[in-house]
C-alpha positions in Angstrom: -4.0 -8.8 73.0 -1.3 -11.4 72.0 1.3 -12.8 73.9 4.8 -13.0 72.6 4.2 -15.9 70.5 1.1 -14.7 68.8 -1.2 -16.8 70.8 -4.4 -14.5 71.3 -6.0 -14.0 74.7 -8.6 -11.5 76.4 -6.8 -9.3 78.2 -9.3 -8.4 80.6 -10.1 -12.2 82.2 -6.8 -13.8 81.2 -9.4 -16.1 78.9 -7.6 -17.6 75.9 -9.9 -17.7 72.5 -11.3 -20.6 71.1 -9.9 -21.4 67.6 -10.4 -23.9 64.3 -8.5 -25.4 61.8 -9.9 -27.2 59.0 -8.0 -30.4 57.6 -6.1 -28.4 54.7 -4.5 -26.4 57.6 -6.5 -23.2 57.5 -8.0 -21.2 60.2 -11.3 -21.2 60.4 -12.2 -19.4 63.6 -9.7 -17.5 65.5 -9.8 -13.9 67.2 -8.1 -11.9 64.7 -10.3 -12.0 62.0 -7.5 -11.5 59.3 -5.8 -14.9 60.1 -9.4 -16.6 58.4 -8.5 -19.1 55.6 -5.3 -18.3 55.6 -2.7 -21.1 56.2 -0.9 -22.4 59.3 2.6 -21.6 59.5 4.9 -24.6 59.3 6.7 -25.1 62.4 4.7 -22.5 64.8 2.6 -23.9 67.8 -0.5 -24.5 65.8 1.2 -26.1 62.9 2.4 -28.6 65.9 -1.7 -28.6 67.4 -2.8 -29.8 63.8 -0.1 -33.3 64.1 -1.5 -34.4 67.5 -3.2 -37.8 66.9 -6.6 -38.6 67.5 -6.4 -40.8 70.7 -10.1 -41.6 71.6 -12.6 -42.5 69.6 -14.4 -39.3 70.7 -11.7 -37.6 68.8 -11.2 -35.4 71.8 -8.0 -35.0 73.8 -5.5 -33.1 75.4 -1.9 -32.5 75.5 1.3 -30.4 77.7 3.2 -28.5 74.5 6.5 -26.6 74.7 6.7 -24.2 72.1 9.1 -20.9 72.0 10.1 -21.5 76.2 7.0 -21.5 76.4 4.4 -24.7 78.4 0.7 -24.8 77.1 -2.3 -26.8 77.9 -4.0 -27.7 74.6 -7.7 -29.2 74.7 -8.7 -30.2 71.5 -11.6 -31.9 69.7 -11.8 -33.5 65.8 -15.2 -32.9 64.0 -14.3 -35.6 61.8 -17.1 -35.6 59.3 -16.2 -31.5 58.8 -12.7 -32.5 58.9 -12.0 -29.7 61.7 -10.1 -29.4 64.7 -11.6 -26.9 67.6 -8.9 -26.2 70.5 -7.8 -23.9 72.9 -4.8 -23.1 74.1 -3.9 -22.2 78.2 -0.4 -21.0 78.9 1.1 -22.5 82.4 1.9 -19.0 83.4 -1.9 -17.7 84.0 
């Protein structure tokens, strides 16, 4: 099921979905399996994910976003050799 701003969750638990960009911007994992290599959209929630620097040398981190009205919790981790970022994205509201 998605959420008013296309963010994908599991209905049933209220779990949001792990997902994966690669450095060029495209989806590499995410639940809908039609959104795979395709691009980010400019502007939308994960196009803002993919600017977040790299703050520890871990490459891991996390930040409060405001997209659409909308608060998130975003945890993130760069793969830097693979050039990925893995995240997930947790609404305020659950």
């Amino acid at each position: 099921m998605y959420n008013s701003f296309g963010i994908f969750y599991n209905a049933g638990c209220g779990e949001y979905s792990y997902l994966c960009i690669d450095n060029r911007k495209y989806f590499l994992s995410h639940p809908d399996p039609s959104f795979f290599n395709t691009p980010v959209q400019s502007g939308s929630i994960y196009d803002k994910i993919c600017s977040f620097p790299s703050i520890r040398e871990d490459g891991r981190g996390y930040k409060c976003l405001k997209s659409d009205g909308e608060k998130y919790f975003i945890c993130y981790e760069d793969q830097q050799i693979m050039g990925w970022r893995l995240f997930y994205i947790i609404p305020y509201s659950r």
